[in-house]
C-alpha positions as CSV (number, residue, x, y, z in Angstrom):
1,X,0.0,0.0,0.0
2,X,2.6,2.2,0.9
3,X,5.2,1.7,-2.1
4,X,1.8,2.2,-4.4
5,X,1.3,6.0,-2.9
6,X,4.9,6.7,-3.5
7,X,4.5,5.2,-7.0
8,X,1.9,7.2,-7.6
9,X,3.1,10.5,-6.0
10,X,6.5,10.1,-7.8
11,X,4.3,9.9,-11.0
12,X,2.0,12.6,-10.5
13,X,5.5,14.8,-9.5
14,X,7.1,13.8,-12.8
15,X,4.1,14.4,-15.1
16,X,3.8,18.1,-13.1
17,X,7.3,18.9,-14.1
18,X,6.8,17.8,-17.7
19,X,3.9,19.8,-18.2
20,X,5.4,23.0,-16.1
21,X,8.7,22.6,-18.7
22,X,6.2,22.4,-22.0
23,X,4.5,25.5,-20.5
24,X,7.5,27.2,-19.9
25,X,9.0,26.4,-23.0
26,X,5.8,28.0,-25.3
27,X,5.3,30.7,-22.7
28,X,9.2,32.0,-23.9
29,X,8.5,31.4,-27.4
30,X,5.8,33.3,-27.2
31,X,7.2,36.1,-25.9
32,X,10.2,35.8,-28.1
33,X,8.1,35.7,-30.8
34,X,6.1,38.4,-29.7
35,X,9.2,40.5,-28.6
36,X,10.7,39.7,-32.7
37,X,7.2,41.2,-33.9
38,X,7.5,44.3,-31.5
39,X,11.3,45.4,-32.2
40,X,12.2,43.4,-35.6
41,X,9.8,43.0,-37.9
42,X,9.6,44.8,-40.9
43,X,5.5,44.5,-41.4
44,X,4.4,48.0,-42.1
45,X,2.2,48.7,-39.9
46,X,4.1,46.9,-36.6
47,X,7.0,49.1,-37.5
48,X,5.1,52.6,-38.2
49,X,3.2,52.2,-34.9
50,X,6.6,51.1,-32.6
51,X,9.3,53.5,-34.7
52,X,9.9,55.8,-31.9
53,X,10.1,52.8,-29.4
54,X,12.8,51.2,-32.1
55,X,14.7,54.5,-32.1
56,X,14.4,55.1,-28.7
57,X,16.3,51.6,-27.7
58,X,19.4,52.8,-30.0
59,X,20.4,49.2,-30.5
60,X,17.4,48.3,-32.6
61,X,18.4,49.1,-36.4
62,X,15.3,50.7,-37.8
63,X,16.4,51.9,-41.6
């Protein structure tokens, strides 16, 4: 009885951690991606509505 709680807990923990590394990993590349779209993308109207923000960061080329 005992050994089958731990089984289970130990289970339960590893299937927490996988799904809290799968969310972490698409939370970042979600935020990288929208962090690209913000400072680096060259879509029109993105980049005519954040210029001054790309300008302002200095490090950002713009044109």
């Amino acid at each position: 009885m005992v050994a089958n709680f731990a089984t289970r807990t130990a289970t339960r923990t590893a299937t927490i951690s996988i799904n809290l590394t799968i969310q972490a990993v698409v939370f970042l590349a979600i935020a990288g991606l929208v962090l690209w779209t913000m400072l680096f993308t060259p879509y029109a109207n993105v980049h005519d509505a954040l210029h001054a923000l790309r300008h302002a960061l200095y490090i950002i080329p713009c044109h």
